[in-house]
C-alpha positions as a printed Julia matrix, in Angstrom:
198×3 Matrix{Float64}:
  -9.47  37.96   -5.43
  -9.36  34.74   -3.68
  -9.65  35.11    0.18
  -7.23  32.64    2.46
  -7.09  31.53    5.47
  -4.07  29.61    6.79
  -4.33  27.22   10.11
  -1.12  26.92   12.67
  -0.52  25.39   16.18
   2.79  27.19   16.83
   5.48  29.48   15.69
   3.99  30.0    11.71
   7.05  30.23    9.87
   5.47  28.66    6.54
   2.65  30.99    7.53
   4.32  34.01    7.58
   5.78  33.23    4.31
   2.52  32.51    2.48
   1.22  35.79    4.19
   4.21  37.8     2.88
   3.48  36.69   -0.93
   0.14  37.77   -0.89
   0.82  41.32   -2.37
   1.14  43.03   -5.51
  -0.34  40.99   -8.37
  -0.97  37.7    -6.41
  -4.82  36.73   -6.77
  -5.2   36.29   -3.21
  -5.42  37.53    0.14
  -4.75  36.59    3.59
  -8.29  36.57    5.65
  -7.94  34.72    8.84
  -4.99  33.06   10.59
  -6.2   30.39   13.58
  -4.49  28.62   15.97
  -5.48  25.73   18.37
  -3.77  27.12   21.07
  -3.54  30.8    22.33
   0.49  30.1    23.14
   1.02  29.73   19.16
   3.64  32.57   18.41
   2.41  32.65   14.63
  -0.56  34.63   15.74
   1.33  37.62   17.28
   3.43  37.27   14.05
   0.34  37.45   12.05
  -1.18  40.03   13.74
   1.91  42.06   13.19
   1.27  41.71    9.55
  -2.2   42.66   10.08
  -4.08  39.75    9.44
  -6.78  38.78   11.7
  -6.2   35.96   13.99
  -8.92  33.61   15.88
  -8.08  30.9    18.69
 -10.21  27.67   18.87
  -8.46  25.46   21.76
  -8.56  22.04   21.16
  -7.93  20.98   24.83
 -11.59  21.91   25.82
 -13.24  19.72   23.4
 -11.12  16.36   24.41
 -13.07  13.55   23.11
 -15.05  15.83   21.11
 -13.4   16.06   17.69
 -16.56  17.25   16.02
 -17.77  20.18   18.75
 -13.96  21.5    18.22
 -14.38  21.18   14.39
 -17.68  23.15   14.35
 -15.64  25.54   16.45
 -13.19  26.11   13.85
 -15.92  26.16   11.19
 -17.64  28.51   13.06
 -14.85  31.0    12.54
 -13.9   30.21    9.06
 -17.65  31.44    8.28
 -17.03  35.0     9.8
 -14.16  34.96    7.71
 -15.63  33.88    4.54
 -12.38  32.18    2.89
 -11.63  30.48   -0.77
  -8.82  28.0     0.62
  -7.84  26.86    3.71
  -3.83  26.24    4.2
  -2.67  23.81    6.92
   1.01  25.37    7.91
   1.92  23.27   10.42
  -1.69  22.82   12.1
  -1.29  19.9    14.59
  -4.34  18.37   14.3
  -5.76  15.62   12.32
  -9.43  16.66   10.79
 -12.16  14.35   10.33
 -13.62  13.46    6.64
 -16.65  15.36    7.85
 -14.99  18.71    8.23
 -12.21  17.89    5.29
 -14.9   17.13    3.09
 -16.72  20.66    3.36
 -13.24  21.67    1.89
 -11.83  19.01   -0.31
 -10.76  20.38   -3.68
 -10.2   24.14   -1.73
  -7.74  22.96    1.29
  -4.39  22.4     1.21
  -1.47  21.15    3.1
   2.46  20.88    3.29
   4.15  17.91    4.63
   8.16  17.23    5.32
   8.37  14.88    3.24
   8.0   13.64   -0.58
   4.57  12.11   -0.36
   3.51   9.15   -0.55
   6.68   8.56    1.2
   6.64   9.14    4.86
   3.03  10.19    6.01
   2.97  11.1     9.5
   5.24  12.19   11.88
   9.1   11.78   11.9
   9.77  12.4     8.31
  13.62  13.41    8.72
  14.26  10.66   11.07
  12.58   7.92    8.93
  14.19   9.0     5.74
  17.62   8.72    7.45
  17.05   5.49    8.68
  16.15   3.91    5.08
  19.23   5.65    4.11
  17.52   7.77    0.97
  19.8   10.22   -0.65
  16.97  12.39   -1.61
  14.45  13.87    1.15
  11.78  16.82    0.9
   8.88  18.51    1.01
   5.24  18.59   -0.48
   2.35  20.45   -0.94
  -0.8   18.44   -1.17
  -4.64  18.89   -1.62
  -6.21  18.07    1.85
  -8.61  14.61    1.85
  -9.8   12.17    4.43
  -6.82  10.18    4.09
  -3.88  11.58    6.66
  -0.95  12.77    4.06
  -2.76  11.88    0.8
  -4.78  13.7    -1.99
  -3.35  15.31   -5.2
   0.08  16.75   -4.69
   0.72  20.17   -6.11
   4.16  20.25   -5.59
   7.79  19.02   -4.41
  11.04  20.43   -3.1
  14.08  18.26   -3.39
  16.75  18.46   -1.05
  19.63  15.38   -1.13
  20.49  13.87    2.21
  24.55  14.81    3.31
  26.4   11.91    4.56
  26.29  13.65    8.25
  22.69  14.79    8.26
  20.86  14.32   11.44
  17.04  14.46   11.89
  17.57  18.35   12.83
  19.65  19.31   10.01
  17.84  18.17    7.52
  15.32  19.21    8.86
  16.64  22.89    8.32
  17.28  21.99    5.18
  13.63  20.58    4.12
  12.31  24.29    5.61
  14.22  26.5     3.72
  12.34  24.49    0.44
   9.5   24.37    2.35
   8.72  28.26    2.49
   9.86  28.66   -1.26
   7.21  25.84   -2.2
   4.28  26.63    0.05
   4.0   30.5    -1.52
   4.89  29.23   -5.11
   2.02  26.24   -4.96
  -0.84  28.66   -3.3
  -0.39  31.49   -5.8
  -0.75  28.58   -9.01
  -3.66  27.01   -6.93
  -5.13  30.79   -6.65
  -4.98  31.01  -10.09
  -6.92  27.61  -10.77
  -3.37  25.87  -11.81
  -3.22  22.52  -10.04
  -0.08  21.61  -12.43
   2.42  19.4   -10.28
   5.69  21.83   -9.9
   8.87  20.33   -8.8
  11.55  22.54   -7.05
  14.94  21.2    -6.41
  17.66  22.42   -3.7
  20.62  21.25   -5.78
């Protein structure tokens, strides 16, 4: 049984899905869930669920990326996990910490990768006027947004979409594809798998 733990910075909603799938047959288990920040309501969500939760706040370490990343490695050793999910963690990582966990990290990103790294995903893809938007689920490496993808969600872009509403729309995929990807990835499948909305 593969033991997870999944990183957030605020509400958890692609958390909360990943921890509900863990049951039954799946080969893994939900271990840890940290936040940066104590106000991050996905911890009160997954303690609900009871999953154990951990707090490393970034704000004391300003200017001290590496303190606050042996901080949250600190943690991850009391907790002993497989794979590390980003769900919406808010923080870029250094190569030194992603490289401890390259090849057992993943992440999910609003948008279909390489397109759109960064922030602003909806906004961007509405300005180049794409008819197709997204989201993916990627291995984690130094590079922000890169490393193998797992998998994509497909969602087309309505003629009256705004930055919020698609956004909707790219979450709904996202917490089908998150849960679908980790359970493959659990079970040593790194196979791409493609979801689609339509």
């Amino acid at each position: 049984m593969k033991r997870v733990a999944i990183f957030i910075s605020g509400g958890g909603s692609n958390m909360v899905k990943l921890v509900e799938s863990m049951t039954g047959d799946h080969p893994a288990r939900p271990v840890l869930v940290l936040a940066n920040s104590a106000d991050a309501g996905g911890l009160a969500k997954a303690a609900e669920m009871g999953v154990p939760t951990a707090v490393v706040d970034h704000r004391p370490f300003k200017g001290d990326r590496a303190a606050f990343e042996d901080a949250l490695q600190a943690e991850l050793e009391k907790a002993a996990p497989d794979i590390l999910c980003l769900a919406g963690f808010m923080r870029v990582l250094t190569a030194g910490f992603v490289s401890k966990w390259q090849g057992r990290m993943l992440n999910i990103h609003p948008s279909l990768l390489p397109k759109y790294r960064g922030l602003h995903t909806h906004a961007r893809a509405l300005e180049a006027g794409d008819t197709e938007h997204g989201c993916t689920v990627h291995e984690v490496t130094p590079e922000l947004d890169d490393g193998p993808i797992l998998g994509q969600a497909v969602v087309p872009v309505l003629r009256d979409d705004t930055p919020d509403t698609l956004a909707a729309r790219v979450l709904v995929q996202e917490h089908r594809l998150y849960p679908a990807v980790l359970r493959r990835f659990a079970e040593g499948d790194r196979e791409m798998l493609r979801l689609s909305a339509r």
